[in-house]
Every structure is written in C-alpha cells, then in structure tokens.
N, C-alpha and C positions, 0 to 999 in steps of 0.2 A: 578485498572489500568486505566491510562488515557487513551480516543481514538487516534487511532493516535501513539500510542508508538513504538518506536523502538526496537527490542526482538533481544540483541547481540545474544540470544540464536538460532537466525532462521540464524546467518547467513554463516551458511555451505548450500549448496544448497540440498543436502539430507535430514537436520532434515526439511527444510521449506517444501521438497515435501513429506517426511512423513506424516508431520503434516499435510497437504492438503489432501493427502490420507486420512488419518484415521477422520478427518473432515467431509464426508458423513457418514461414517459408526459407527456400535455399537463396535464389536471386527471385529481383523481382523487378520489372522493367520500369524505369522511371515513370512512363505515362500513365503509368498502373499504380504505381505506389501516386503520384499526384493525384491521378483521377480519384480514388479510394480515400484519401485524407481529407483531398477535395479543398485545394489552395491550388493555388496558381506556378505557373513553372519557374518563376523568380522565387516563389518562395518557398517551394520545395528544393529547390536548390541552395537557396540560404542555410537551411535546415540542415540538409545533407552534408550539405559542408564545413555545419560545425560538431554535426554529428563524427565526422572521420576526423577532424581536428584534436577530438576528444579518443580518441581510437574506439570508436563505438560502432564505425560504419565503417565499412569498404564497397569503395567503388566503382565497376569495372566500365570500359568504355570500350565498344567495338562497334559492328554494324553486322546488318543483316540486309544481306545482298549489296547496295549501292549504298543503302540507308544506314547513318549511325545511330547508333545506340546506345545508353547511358543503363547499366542494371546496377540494385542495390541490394544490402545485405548486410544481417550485423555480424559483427566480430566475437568472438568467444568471449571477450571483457563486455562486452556490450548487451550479449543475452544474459550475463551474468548480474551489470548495472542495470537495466531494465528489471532482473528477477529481486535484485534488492529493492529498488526503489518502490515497487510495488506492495512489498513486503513491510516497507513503512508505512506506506501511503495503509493501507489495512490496519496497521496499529495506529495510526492515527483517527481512522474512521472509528474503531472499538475504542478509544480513549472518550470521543466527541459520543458516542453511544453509551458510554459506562458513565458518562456527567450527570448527576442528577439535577432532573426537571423543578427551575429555579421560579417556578409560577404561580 
C-alpha cells in the first residue's frame, strides 16, 4: 500500500474513529470500543464487520465466566491502512492550508 493512500473504507467517521481507537491497543472489548466511538451496538457491528471484511479487523469471540464476549483489533494491514490514510488525509489538509486566500 502506497503512503499517502486514500482508505474509501475509513470514510464513515465511526470506522476512522474505531480504527484510531483500536490503533493504541492489543484487544479491546466490544462495549469499550462502542462505548468510546459512542454508536450503538448495530452499528458498531456494522462497522466491525466491514472492517474484517476489508482485512483490517479481527475479531475474537469468547466469554468471560458464563458471559460471552465479542473483543477487537486491527490487523497488521489495517494499522498500516489506517497509517496511510492518515498520512493523505495530512497532505490534504497542507494542500487546503498552502491554497491561497482568494478574498
């Protein structure tokens, strides 16, 4: 993936703050990464699941004691797509900064 690229896939503003989230961390427990992006659990799971569709996400499923649990994480292409696309999105903002003032 080139630097610099532009990820159609970050551009709902929940999967980009996902992916941000889950970019410092190892897993991160579904109710956590929803609470935190702060969408609802249909639609953090929408998200997620087009996130690992895209191989950007993985995500495990187990439980803790009786209770199941859903944790998430990105994928080595995924912290890589997220480091690109950021890395546009910056030269796009210096591009839109380096415009001169048409007033």
């Amino acid at each position: 993936m080139d630097t610099g690229e532009r990820q159609p896939v970050f551009e709902t503003g929940p999967r980009l703050a996902l992916c941000a989230l889950l970019q410092g961390a190892d897993w991160v427990e579904f109710a956590t990464a929803r609470d935190l992006v702060g969408v609802s659990d249909s639609a953090i799971s929408k998200h997620s699941r087009t996130l690992e569709e895209a191989g950007l996400l993985e995500i495990h499923k187990g439980s803790v004691g009786r209770r199941p649990r859903t944790w998430l994480r990105l994928t080595p292409d995924g912290r890589s797509a997220l480091s690109s696309h950021l890395a546009w999105l910056t030269t796009l903002q210096a591009s839109i900064d380096d415009t001169p003032d048409e007033t």
